[in-house]
Backbone as CSV, one residue per row, in Angstrom:
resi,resn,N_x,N_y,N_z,CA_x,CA_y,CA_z,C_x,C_y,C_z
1,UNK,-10.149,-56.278,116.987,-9.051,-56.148,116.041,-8.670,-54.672,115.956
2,UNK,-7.658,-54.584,116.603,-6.740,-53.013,116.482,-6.234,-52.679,115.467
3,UNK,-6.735,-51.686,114.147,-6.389,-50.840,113.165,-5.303,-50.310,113.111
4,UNK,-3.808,-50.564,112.374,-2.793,-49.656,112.186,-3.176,-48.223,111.556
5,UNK,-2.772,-47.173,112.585,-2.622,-45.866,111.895,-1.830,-45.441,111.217
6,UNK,-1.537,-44.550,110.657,-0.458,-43.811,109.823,0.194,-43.086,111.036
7,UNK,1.627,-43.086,110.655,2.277,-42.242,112.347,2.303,-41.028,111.391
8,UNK,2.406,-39.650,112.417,2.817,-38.639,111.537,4.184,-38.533,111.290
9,UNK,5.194,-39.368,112.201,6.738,-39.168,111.404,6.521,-39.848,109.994
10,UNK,5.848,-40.706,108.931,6.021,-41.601,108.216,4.886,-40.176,107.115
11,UNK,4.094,-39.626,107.573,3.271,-38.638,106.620,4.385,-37.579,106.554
12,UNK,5.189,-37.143,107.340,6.027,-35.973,107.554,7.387,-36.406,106.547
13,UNK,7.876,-37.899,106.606,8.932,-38.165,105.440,8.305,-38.524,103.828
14,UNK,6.942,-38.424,104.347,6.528,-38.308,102.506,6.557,-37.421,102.137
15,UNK,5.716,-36.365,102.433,6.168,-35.038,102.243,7.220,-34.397,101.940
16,UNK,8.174,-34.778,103.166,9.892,-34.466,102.433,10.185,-34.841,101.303
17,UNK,9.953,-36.364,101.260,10.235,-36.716,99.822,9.870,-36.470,98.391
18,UNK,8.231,-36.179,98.701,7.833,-35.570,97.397,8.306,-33.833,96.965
19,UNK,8.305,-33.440,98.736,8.694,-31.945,98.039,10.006,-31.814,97.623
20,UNK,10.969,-32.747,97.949,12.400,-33.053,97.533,12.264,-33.388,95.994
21,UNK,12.118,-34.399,95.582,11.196,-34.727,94.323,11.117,-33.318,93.114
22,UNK,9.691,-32.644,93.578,9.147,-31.768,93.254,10.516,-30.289,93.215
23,UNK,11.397,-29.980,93.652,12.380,-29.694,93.551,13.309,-29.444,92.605
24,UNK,13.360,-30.993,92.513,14.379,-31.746,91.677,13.956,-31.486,90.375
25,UNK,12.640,-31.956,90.122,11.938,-31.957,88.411,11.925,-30.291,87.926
26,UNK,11.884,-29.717,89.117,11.798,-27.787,88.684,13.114,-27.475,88.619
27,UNK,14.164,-28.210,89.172,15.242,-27.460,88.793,15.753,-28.006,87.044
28,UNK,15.417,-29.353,86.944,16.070,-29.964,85.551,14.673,-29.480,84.753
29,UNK,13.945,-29.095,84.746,12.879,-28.275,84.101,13.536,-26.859,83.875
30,UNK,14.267,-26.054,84.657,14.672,-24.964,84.033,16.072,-25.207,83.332
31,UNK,16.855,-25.895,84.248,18.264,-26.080,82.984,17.748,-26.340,81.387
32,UNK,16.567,-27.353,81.921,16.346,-28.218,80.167,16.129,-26.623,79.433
33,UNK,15.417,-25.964,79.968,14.636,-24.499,79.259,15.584,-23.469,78.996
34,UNK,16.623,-23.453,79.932,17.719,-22.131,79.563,18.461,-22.593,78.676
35,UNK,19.308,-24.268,78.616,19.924,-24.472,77.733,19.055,-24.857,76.029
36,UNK,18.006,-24.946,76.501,16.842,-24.730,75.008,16.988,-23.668,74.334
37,UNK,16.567,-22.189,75.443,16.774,-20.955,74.956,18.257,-20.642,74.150
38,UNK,19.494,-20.928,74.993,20.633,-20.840,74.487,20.603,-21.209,73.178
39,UNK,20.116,-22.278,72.848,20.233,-23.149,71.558,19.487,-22.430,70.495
40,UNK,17.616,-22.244,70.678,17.372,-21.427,70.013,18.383,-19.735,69.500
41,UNK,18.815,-19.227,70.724,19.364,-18.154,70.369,20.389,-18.391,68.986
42,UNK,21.304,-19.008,69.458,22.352,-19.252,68.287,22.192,-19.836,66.988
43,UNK,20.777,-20.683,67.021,20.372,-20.985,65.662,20.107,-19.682,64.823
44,UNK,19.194,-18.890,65.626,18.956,-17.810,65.166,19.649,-17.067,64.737
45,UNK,20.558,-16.603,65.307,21.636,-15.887,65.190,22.342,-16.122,63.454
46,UNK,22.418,-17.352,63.413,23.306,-17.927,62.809,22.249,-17.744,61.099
47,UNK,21.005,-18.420,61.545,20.401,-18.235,60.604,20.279,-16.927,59.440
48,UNK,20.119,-15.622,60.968,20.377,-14.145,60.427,21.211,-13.923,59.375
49,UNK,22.392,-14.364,59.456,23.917,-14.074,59.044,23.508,-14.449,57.981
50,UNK,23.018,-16.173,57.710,23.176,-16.957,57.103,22.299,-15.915,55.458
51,UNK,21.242,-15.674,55.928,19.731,-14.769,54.964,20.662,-13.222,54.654
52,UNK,20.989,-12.706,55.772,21.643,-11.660,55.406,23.010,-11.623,54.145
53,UNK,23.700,-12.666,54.583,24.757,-13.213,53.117,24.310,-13.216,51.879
54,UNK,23.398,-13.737,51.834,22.059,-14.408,50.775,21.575,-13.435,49.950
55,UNK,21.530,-12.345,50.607,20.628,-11.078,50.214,21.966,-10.493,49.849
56,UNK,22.649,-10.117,50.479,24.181,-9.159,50.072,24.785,-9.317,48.621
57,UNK,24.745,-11.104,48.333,25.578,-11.437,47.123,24.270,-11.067,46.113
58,UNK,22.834,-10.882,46.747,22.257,-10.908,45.190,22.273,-9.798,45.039
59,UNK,22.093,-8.834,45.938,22.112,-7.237,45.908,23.040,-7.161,44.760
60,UNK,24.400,-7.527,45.329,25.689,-7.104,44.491,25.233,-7.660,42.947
61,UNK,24.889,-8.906,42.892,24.937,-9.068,41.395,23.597,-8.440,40.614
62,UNK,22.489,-7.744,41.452,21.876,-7.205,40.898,22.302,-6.121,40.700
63,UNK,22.721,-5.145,41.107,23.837,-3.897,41.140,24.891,-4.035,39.794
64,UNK,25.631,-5.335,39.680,26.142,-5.124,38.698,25.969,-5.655,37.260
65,UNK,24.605,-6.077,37.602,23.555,-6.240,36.215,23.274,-5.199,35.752
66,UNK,22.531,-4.467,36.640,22.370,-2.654,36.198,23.201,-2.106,35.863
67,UNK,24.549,-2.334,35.916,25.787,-0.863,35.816,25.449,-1.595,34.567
68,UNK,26.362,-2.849,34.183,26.698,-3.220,33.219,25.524,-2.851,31.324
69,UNK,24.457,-2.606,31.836,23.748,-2.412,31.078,23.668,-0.776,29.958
């Protein structure tokens, strides 16, 4: 009884395929991550503004608690 081997054209298109594959998941692995970063950035951003406002109006009305006194 004669044993089928593995041909090497059939090991040589797995390979392609997984490193094709393997490729693929690293490239939508970095989009997912830059457009993450993007996202974080602008929350942030936004948040800044948001605390910095926050602080400005109490400044002011603490400022004109003091004059007024």
């Amino acid at each position: 009884m004669k044993r089928k081997g593995i041909e090497p054209n059939e090991v040589r298109k797995y390979f392609l395929i997984r490193g094709a594959f393997l490729i693929f998941m690293i490239g939508c692995l970095l989009f997912f991550l830059s457009w993450l970063q993007k996202d974080v950035e602008i929350n942030s951003q936004k948040n800044v503004v948001t605390n910095v406002e926050r602080h400005i109006e109490r400044l002011v009305l603490v400022i004109m608690y003091m004059t007024s006194m």
